[in-house]
C-alpha positions, 0 to 999 in steps of 0.5 A, a space after each residue: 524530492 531534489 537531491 540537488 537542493 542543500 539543506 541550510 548549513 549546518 544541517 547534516 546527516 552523517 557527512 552529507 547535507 540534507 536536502 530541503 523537501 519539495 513543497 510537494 513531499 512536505 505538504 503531503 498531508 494537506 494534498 490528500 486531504 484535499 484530494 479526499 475532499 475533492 473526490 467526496 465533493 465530485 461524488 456528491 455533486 456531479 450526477 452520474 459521475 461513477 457511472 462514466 468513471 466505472 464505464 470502462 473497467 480492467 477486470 472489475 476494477 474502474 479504468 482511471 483507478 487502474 491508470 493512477 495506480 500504473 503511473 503511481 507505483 512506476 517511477 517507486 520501481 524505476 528507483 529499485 536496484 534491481 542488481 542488490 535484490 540479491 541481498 534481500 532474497 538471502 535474508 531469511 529473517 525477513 524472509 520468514 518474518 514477513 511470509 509468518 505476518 502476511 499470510 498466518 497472523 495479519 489474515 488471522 487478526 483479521 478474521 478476529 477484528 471481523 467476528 468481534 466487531 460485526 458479529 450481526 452483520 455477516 456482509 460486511 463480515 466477510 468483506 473484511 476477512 476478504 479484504 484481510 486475505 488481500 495482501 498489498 502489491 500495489 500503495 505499500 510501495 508509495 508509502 514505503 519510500 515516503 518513509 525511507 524503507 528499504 526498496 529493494 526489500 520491498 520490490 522482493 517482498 511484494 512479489 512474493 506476496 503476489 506469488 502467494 495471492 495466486 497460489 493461496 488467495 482461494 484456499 484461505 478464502 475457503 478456511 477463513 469462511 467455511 472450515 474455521 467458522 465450522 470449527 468454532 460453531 460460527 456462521 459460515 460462508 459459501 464463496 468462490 474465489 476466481 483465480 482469474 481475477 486473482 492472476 490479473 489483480 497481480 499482473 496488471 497492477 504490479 506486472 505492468 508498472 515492475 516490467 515498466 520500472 525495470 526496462 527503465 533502469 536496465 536501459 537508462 544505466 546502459 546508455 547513460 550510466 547510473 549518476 545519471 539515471 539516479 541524480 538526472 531521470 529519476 528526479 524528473 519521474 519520481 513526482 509522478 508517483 505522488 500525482 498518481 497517487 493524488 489521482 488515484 484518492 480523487 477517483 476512489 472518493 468520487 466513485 464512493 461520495 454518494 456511498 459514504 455520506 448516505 450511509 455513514 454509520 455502515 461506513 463507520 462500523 466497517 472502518 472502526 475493525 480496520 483502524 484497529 487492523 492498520 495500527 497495530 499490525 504495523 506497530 507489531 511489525 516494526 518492533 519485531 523487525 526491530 527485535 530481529 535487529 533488521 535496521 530501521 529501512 527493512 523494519 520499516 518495509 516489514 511493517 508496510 507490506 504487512 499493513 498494507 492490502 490489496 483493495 484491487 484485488 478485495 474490490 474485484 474478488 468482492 463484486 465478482 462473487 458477491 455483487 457491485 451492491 453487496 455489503 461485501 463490496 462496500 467493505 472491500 471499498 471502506 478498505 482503501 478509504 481508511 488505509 490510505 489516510 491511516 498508512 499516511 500517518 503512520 508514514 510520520 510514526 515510522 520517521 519517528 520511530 527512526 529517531 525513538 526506537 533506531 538511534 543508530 539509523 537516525 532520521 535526516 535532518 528537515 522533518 518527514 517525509 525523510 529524504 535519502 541521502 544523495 549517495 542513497 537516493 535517487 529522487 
């Protein structure tokens, strides 16, 4: 995204020119789809490929996977402002509304999707709520500066998220499987989290890259002043992230290739719950953000954080108590390969919505991805 290059006259947002998208941001779609096909064709073809991808691992997740996301969430947060969180942080209508969605009623929709669409299939059943528990610190971010969303309002949403991980993951592991299936006569389920994986989930995926980001600012804007780390630096960093996040595409369908196409129907059964997960937690978000009258960019990352999960850490918590073969692995590894070409489009339903539903924040002039204006932006 330019900020240098000028939309054809007459194409304005308010008072300031929109800037024409790089071939890059507007052909989004197209690159994910093929980095998705790459990555299943990569599985498929080259013999023992997720043993070598998987032969080096952080914690229990694969080491490329862990640099793709490192490269990919850093440059979104080296355009934070990390001096207006401030504003975020006294927003208690936010505030409450996203810890209400993230941690009580998306966890709950959850476990009822799960119980309602794979009542004979206990593995996969679990992995599910594992993964409705893990709640997104890592792509929320990609997918909400795609759609214009509030960053600073993100950054602030995302680490209380991680506070909460730590501090809740395991005990609504041990409601959502053995206390609240007591009391409506289910099936439980005898799980031990690990607060290890759990703390390290947060701090390599959203520590490392957050440190990162805002070293990178505070440093930047001493030595050379904020125009010129927001209009020089940051539209030179800012492609990274979406290189990262093609990377990251490639390798979670190359380690899942052979899983995915000889087992279709499984794959299916689990994707069809977080489908349904995805689109309505993030269209009931975004009308309630709209409710609150909490504008178009805050909305926008009320939704996100509230659709998004954390596949690093449904992933590693799944292996690590239930094994790398288990069905609860296999839904925790469906997770990411439904959300990222689903929160995708919702990334276009978003930028609609700004037009539809947020007439006084309309959207800038030249089609999603939206691009900020110059004055706002910083990539």
């Amino acid at each position: 995204m330019n900020p240098q290059t000028q939309a054809p006259a007459g194409e304005t947002v308010g008072a300031v020119p929109a800037p024409r998208l790089s071939t890059l941001d507007r052909l989004l779609p197209v690159w994910i789809l093929a980095a998705m096909a790459l990555g299943l064709v990569l599985g498929r073809l080259v013999p023992g490929i997720a043993d070598v991808l998987n032969s080096v691992k952080i914690g229990s997740v694969s080491l490329p996977i862990a640099v793709g996301l490192l490269v990919m969430m850093y440059p979104v947060l080296a355009k934070v402002r990390y001096n207006e969180t401030g504003r975020v942080v006294s927003d208690r209508r936010l505030m409450v509304t996203s810890l209400l969605i993230n941690w009580v009623l998306a966890p709950a929709f959850m476990f009822a999707l799960a119980w309602l669409f794979l009542p004979d299939l206990p593995e996969y059943r679990t992995g599910l709520i594992i993964v409705g528990l893990a709640r997104c610190i890592a792509m929320v971010l990609i997918w909400n500066d795609l759609a214009c969303g509030d960053r600073e309002a993100a950054a602030v949403l995302v680490a209380i998220n991680s506070v909460f991980q730590v501090l809740a993951f395991g005990a609504l592991g041990w409601f959502y499987l053995q206390v609240l299936p007591s009391w409506l006569g289910l099936t439980t389920t005898s799980a031990e989290f690990s607060v290890w994986a759990i703390m390290a989930s947060v701090l390599v995926f959203l520590g490392i890259p957050l440190a990162a980001g805002f070293l990178t600012r505070i440093l930047g804007e001493r030595a050379r002043g904020r125009e010129w780390y927001e209009h020089t630096l940051l539209p030179k960093i800012g492609p990274w992230a979406l290189y990262g996040l093609l990377f990251t595409i490639v390798i979670l369908f190359a380690l899942q290739g052979d899983t995915i196409v000889s087992e279709p129907w499984n794959v299916a059964r689990i994707a069809l719950p977080l489908l349904v997960y995805f689109i309505v937690v993030f269209s009931l978000s975004l009308l309630a953000g709209r409710a609150l009258r909490l504008g178009y960019p805050r909305a926008t990352t009320l939704a996100f954080t509230a659709a998004g999960n954390n596949f690093e850490l449904a992933i590693a918590v799944a292996i690590g108590t239930f094994g790398v073969t288990s069905g609860q692995a296999l839904a925790g590894v469906v997770g990411p390969l439904i959300e990222v070409p689903v929160l995708v489009a919702l990334v276009y339903v978003a930028l609609w919505a700004r037009r539809h539903l947020f007439p006084e924040d309309p959207a800038p002039v030249g089609g999603p991805p939206a691009v900020r204006p110059a004055a706002d932006q910083g990539v």
